[in-house]
C-alpha positions as CSV (number, residue, x, y, z in Angstrom):
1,X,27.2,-37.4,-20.5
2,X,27.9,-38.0,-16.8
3,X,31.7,-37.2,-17.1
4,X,31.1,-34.1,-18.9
5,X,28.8,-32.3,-16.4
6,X,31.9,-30.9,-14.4
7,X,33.4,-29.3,-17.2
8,X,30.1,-28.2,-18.6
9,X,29.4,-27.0,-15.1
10,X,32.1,-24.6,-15.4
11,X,32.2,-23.3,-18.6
12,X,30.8,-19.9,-17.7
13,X,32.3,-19.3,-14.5
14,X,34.2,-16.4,-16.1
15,X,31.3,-14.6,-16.4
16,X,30.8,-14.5,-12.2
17,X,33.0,-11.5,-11.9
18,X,33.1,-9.9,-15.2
19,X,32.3,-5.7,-14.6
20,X,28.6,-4.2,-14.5
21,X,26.6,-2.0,-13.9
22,X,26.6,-1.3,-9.9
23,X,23.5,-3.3,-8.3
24,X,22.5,-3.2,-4.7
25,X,22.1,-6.2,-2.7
26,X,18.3,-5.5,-1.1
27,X,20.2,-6.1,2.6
28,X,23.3,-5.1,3.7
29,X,26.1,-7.8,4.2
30,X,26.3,-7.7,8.2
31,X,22.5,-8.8,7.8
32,X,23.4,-11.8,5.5
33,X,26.2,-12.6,8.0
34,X,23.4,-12.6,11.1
35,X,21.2,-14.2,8.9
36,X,23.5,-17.4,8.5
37,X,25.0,-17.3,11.8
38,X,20.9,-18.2,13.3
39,X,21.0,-20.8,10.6
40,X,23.9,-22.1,11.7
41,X,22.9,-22.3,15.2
42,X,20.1,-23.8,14.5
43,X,21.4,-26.8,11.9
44,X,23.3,-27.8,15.5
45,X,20.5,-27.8,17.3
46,X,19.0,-30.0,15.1
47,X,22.0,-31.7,14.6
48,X,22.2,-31.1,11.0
49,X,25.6,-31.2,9.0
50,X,24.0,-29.0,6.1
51,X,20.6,-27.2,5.5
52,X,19.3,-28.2,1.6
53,X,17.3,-25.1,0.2
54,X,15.6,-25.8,-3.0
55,X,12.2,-23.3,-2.7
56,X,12.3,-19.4,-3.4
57,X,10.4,-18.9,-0.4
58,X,12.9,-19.6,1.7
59,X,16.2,-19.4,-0.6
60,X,15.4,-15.6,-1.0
61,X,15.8,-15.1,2.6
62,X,19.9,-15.8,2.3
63,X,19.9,-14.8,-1.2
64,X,17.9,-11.9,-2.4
65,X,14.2,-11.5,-3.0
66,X,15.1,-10.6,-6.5
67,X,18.1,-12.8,-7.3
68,X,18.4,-15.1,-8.7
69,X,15.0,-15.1,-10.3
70,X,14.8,-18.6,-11.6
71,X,14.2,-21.1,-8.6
72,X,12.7,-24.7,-9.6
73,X,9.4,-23.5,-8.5
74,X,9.4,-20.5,-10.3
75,X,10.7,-21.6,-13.6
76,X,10.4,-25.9,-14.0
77,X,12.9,-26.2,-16.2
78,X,15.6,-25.3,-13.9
79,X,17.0,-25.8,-10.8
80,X,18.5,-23.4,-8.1
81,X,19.9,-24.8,-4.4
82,X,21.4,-23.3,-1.7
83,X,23.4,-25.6,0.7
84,X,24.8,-24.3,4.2
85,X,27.6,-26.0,5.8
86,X,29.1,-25.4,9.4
87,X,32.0,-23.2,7.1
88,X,30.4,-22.8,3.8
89,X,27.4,-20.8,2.1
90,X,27.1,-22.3,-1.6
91,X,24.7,-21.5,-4.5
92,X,24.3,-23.8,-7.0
93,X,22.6,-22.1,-10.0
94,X,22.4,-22.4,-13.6
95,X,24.4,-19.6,-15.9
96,X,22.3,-20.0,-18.5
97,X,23.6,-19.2,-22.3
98,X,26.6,-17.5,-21.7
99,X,26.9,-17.1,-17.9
100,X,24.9,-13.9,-17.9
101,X,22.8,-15.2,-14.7
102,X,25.9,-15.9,-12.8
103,X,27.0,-12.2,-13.4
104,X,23.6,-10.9,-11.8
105,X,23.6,-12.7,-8.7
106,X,27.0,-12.1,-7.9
107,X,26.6,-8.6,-8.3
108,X,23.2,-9.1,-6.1
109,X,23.9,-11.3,-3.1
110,X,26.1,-12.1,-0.6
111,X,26.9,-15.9,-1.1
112,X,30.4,-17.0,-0.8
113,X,30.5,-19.3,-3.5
114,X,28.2,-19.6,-6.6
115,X,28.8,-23.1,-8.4
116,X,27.0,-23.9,-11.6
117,X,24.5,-26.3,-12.7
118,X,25.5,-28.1,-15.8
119,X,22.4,-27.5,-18.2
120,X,22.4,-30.4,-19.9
121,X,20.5,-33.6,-19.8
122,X,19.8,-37.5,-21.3
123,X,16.5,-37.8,-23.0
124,X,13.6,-39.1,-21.9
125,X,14.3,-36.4,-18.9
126,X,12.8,-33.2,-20.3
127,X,14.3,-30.9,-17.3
128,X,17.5,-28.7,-18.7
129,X,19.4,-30.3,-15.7
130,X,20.7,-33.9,-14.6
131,X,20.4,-35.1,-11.3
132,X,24.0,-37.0,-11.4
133,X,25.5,-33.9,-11.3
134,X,24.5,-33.7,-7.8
135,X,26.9,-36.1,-6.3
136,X,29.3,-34.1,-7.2
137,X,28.4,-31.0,-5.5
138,X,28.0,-32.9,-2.1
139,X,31.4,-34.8,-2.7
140,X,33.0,-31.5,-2.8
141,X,31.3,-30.3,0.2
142,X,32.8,-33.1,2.2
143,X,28.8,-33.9,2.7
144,X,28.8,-37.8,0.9
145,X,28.1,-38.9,4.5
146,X,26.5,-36.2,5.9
147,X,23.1,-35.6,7.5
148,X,20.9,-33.3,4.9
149,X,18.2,-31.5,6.3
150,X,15.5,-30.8,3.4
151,X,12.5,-28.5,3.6
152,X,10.1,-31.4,4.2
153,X,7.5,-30.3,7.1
154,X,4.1,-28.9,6.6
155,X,4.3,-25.3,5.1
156,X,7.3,-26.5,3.2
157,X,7.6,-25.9,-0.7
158,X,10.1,-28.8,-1.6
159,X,11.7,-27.0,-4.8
160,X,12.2,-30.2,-6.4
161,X,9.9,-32.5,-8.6
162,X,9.0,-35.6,-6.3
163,X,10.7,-37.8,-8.3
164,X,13.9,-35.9,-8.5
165,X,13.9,-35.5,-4.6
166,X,13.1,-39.2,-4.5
167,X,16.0,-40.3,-6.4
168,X,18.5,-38.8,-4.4
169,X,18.7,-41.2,-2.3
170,X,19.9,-43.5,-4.9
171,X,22.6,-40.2,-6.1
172,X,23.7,-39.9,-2.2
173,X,23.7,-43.8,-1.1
174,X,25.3,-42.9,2.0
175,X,23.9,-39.6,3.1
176,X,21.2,-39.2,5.8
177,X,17.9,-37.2,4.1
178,X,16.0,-36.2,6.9
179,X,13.0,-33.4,7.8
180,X,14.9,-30.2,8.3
181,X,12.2,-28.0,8.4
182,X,11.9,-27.5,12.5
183,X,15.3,-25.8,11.8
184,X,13.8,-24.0,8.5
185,X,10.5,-22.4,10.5
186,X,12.4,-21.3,13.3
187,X,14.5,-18.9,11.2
188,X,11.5,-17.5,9.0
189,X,9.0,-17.2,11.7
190,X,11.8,-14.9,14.5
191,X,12.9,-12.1,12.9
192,X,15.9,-10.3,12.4
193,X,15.3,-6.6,13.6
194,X,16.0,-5.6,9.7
195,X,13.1,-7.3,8.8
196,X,11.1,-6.0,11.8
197,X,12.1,-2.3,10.7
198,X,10.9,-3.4,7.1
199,X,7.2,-4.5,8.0
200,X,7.1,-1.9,10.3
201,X,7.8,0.6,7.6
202,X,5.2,-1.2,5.7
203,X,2.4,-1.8,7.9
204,X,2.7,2.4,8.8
205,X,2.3,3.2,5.0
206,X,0.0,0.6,4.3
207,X,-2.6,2.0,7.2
208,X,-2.2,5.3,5.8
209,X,-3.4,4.2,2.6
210,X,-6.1,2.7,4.7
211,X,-6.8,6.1,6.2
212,X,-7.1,7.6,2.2
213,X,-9.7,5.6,1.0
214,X,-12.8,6.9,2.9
215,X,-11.1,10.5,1.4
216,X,-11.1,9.4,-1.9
217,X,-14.8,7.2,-2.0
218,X,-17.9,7.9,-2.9
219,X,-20.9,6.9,-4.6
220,X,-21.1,6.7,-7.7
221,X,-17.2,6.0,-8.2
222,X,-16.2,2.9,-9.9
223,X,-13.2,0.9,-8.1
224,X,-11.0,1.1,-11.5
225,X,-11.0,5.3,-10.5
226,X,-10.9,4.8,-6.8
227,X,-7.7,2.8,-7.1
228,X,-6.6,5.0,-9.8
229,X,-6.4,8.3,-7.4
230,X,-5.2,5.7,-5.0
231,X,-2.4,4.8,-6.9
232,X,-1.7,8.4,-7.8
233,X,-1.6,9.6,-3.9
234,X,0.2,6.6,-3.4
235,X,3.2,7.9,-5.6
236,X,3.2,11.3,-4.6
237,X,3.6,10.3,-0.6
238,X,5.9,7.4,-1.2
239,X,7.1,6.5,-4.9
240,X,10.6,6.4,-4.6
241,X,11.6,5.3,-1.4
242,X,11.8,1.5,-1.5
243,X,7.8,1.7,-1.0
244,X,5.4,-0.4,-3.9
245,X,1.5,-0.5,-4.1
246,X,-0.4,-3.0,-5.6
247,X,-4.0,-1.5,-5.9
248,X,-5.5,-4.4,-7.2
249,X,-6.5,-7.7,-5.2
250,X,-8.6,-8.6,-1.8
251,X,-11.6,-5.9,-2.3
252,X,-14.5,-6.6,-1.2
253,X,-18.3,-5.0,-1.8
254,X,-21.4,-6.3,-0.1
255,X,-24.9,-4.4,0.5
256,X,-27.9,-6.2,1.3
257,X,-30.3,-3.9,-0.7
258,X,-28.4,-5.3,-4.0
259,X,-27.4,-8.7,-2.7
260,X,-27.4,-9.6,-6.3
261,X,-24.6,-7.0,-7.3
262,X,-22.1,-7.9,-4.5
263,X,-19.0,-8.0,-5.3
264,X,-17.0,-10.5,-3.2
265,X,-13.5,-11.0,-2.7
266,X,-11.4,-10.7,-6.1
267,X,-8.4,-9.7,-7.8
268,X,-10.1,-8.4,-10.8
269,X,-10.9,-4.7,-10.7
270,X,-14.3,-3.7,-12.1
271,X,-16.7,-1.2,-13.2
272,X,-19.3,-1.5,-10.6
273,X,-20.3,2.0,-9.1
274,X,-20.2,2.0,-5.5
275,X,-23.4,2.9,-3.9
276,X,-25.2,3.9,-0.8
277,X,-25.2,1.0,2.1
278,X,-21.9,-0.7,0.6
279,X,-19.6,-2.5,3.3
280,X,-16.3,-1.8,1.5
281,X,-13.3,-4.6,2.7
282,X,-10.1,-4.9,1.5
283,X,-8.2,-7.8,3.3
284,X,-4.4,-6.3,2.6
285,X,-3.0,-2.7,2.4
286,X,-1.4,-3.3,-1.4
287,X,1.8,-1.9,0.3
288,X,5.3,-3.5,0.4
289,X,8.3,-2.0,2.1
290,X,11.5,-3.4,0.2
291,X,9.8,-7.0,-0.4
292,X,8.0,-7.0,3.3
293,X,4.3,-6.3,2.2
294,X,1.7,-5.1,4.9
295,X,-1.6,-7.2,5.3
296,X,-3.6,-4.9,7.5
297,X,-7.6,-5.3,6.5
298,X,-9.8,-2.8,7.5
299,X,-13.5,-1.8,6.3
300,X,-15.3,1.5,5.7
301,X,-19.4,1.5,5.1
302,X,-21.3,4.2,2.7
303,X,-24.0,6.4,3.8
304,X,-25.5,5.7,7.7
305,X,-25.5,1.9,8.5
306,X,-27.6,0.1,10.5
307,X,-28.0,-1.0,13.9
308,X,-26.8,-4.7,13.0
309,X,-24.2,-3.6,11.0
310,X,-22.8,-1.1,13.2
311,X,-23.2,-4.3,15.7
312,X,-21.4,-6.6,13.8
313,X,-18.2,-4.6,13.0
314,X,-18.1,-3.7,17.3
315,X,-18.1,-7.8,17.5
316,X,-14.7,-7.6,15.0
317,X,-13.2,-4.9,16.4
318,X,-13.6,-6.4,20.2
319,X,-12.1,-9.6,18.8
320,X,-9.2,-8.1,17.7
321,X,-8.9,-6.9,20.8
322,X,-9.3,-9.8,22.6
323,X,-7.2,-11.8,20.7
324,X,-4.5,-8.9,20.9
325,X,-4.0,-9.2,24.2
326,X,-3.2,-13.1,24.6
327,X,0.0,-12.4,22.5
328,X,2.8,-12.5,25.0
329,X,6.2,-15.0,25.0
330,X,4.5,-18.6,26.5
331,X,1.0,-17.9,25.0
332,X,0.3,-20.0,21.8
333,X,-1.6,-19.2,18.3
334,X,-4.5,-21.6,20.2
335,X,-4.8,-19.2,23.1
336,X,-5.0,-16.4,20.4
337,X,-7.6,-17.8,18.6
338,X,-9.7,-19.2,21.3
339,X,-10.0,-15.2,22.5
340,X,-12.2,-14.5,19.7
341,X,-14.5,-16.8,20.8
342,X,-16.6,-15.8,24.1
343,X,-16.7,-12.5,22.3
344,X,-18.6,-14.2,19.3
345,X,-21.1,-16.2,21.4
346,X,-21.9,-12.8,23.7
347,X,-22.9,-11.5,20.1
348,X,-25.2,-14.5,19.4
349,X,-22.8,-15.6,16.2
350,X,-23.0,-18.9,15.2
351,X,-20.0,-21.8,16.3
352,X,-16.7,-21.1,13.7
353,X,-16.2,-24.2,11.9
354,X,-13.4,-23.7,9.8
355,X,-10.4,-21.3,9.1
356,X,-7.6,-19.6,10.4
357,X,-7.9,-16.1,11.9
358,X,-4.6,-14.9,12.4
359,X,-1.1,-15.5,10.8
360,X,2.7,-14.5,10.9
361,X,4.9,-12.8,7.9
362,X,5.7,-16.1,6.2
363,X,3.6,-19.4,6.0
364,X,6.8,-21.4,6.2
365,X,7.2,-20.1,9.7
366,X,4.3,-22.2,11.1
367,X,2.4,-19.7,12.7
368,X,-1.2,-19.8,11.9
369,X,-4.0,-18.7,14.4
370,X,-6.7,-21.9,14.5
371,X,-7.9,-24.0,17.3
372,X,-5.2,-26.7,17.0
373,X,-2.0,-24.7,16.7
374,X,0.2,-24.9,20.0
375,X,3.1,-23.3,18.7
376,X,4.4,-21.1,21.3
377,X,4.9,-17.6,21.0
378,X,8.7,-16.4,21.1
379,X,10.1,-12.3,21.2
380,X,11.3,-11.7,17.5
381,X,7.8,-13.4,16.0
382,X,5.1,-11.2,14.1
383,X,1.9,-12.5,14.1
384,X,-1.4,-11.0,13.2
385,X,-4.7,-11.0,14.5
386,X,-7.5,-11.2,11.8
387,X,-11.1,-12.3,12.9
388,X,-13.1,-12.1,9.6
389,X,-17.3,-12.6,9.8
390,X,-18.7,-13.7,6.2
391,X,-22.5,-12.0,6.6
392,X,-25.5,-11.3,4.4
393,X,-24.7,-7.2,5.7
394,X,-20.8,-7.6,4.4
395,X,-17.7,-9.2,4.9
396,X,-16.1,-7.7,8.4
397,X,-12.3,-8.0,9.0
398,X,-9.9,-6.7,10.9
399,X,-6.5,-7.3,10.8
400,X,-3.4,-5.8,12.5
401,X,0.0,-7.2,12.9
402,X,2.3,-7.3,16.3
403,X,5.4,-8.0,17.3
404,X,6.2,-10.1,19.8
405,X,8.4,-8.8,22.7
406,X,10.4,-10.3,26.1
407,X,7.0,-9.1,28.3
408,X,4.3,-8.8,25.4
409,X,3.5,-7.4,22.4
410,X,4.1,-4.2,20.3
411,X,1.7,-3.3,17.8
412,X,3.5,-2.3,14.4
413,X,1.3,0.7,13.2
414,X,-1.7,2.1,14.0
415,X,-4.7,0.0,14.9
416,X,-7.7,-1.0,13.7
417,X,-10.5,2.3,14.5
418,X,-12.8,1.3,17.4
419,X,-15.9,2.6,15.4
420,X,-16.9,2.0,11.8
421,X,-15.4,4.5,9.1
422,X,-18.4,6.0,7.8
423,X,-18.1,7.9,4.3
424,X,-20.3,10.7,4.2
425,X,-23.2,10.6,1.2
C-alpha cells in the first residue's frame, strides 16, 4: 500500500484547475500575501523552518473560512494541513471521489500549491488516510531535517488524533517537533487592518441590533416573535452585504417575582412571554461581518426597575469603564481585569472567584482577561471588556470590544449606554 500512496495521491490532480463557476476568495490576494509575510517573520523569530497547521481555527486564517470545509476536526475521517516554508505555502488536502474538493479550493484560496492526500488506508486504521504518506510530503519540502513548529500551546486545537501526532516522530526520525504555538498566537491575536475593518463593521451593526430590541419588546411577546421581527429588520437594513444574523443563542431572562420561570442562558429559543420586571441579556450581537462575528452584550429591563437593580447595572457599566481605560500598549489582560475590582468592592459585591471577564477575537490568540494573564498588550490586538454579575435580580453584562492602538485604545462601535434601557410597559 505504501508505494502506492504517491500515485493515488495524484490521481485527481486534473481536477485542480478544471473550469467553474466564478467563486470569490472571502479576502483579496494582497491580504493573503501580508498574511504569510507576518507568518513568515514570525517562524524566524522563533527559529522555525516550517509552521505545521492541522486545526480549522487557525488554517482558515491562510485559507478561507469557507474552504476547504473538511479539516480533521471538523470531519474525523479526514485530514487537511497546511505547511509554510521560508519559499513555499502548501495545502495538503484530500480530493475526495473524483477530485471535486480540489476544484473548490483552488477556485477559493490563494495557496500556491494544493497537494493531495492519498485516501486510502490498511485495516485495523479506520481513518480514510495513512500516516506514511506523510514522509513524503516533508521529503519534498526539503523539511526531513527540519524544525516543525506544531500548534501545541494552551488554546491550541492540535487537528490531529493524539496518536497520529504521536507517531510522527517515528514517520519523521530526523525532524525536530517542537511547540510552535508562541509563533501561532502572535499572528491570530495582532490583526491585519482587513480584519480590523471587518469587526469593526460588525460590532457597528451588531449594536444597532442592540439599539432595535427595546423597539421591538414588550410584554407579553414571546422570544420565538421577538427574534422573528428581529430577524426580519435585520434583512431589510443589511441582508445582502456580506452581513449574517444568528438570532438564536446567549439570551438571557431573569425576574425575581417569577424566580421559578427564569430563563437563563440558552441557545434554545422558547415560548415564554416576557413580562413586567424581566432583566433581558443577551451576551453576543448574533451579527457577523464576512466571518468576523460581533460579541457586544448589553441588557434592557421591562417596566420601572428597582433601586438595586438600577444599582447593580451602574456597578457593570462603571466596570467597563474602568477596565476600558487600562487598555493601552505595556498594560496586560491582569491590569484589565484587576480594574474591575475596587469598583466591585465600593458596591459591596462579594470576592470573584472564578472566570474570565474579557477576551480578544480568537482564543488561539491568548488573550483572555483573568487575574493571572500577563500577556502584554500590543497596537493591532482587539480585546474586549466584559464584567458579567450572576444575581438573584438578573444576569448583568456588558461587553464592548477595542482596538488597541500606538498610545491607547479605540473603541470599535458605540458603547455600552451609561444608564439601564428601560422598555416602556
Amino acid at each position: 500500500m505504501s508505494g502506492d500512496l504517491g500515485r493515488l495521491a495524484a490521481a485527481h490532480e486534473a481536477w485542480i484547475d478544471r473550469p467553474g463557476f466564478g467563486l470569490t476568495p472571502d479576502f483579496p490576494r494582497q491580504e493573503y500575501v501580508e498574511r504569510v509575510g507576518r507568518a513568515r517573520a514570525s517562524m524566524a523569530r522563533h527559529g522555525l523552518d516550517a509552521l505545521v497547521i492541522t486545526s480549522s481555527g487557525v488554517g482558515s486564517w491562510f485559507t478561507s473560512l469557507l474552504e476547504p470545509h473538511e479539516w480533521h476536526d471538523k470531519c474525523s475521517a479526514r485530514a487537511t494541513w497546511y505547511i509554510l516554508t521560508a519559499s513555499r505555502d502548501v495545502l495538503y488536502m484530500p480530493p475526495t471521489t473524483g477530485g471535486e474538493h480540489f476544484n473548490t479550493t483552488r477556485r477559493s484560496t490563494w495557496v500556491s500549491e494544493i497537494r493531495g492526500i492519498a485516501e486510502r488506508t490498511r485495516w485495523p486504521r479506520r481513518e480514510l488516510w495513512d500516516l506514511a504518506q506523510v514522509a513524503g510530503w516533508f521529503a519534498d519540502l526539503g523539511l526531513e531535517k527540519a524544525r516543525l513548529g506544531f500548534e501545541l500551546g494552551d488554546g491550541m486545537t492540535l487537528g490531529l488524533a493524539v496518536n497520529d501526532f504521536l507517531e510522527l516522530r517515528t514517520v519523521l526520525p530526523k525532524a525536530t517537533i517542537v511547540d510552535g504555538s508562541e509563533a501561532i498566537r502572535r499572528l491570530m491575536s495582532i490583526h491585519t487592518p482587513l480584519e480590523i475593518e471587518r469587526l469593526r463593521r460588525a460590532c457597528c451593526a451588531g449594536v444597532a441590533m442592540h439599539n432595535l430590541v427595546p423597539k421591538v419588546l414588550q410584554v407579553g411577546i414571546t422570544e420565538h416573535a421577538l427574534v422573528r421581527i428581529l430577524t426580519q429588520q435585520f434583512e431589510a437594513e443589511f441582508g445582502g452585504q456580506g452581513y449574517t444574523y444568528r438570532p438564536e443563542g446567549a439570551w438571557d431572562v431573569r425576574n425575581p417575582s417569577r424566580f421559578r420561570d427564569d430563563n437563563c442562558y440558552h441557545v434554545e429559543l422558547t415560548y415564554r412571554a416576557y413580562a413586567v420586571g424581566d432583566l433581558v441579556c443577551r451576551g453576543t450581537s448574533g451579527v457577523s461581518y464576512r466571518g468576523y462575528s460581533a460579541d457586544v452584550d448589553r441588557v434592557w429591563h421591562l417596566g420601572n426597575p428597582s433601586a438595586e437593580v438600577r444599582r447593580l447595572y451602574a456597578m457593570t457599566w462603571e466596570a467597563n469603564q474602568a477596565m476600558a481605560q487600562k487598555i493601552k500598549p505595556g498594560r496586560t489582560c491582569a491590569d484589565v481585569y484587576r480594574a474591575s475590582l475596587p469598583v466591585e468592592r465600593r458596591h459591596g459585591f462579594p470576592e470573584r472567584v472564578a472566570g474570565r471577564i474579557g477576551h480578544g477575537y480568537r482564543n488561539t490568540g491568548g488573550l483572555s482577561v483573568h487575574p493571572d494573564n500577563e500577556t502584554v498588550l500590543e497596537p493591532g490586538m482587539i480585546l474586549s471588556v466584559e464584567p458579567m454579575y450572576a444575581t438573584e435580580y438578573g444576569f448583568f453584562v456588558l461587553e464592548d470590544q477595542y482596538l488597541v492602538t500606538e498610545t491607547g485604545a479605540e473603541a470599535l462601535h458605540p458603547l455600552a449606554p451609561e444608564v439601564l434601557p428601560i422598555v416602556a410597559v
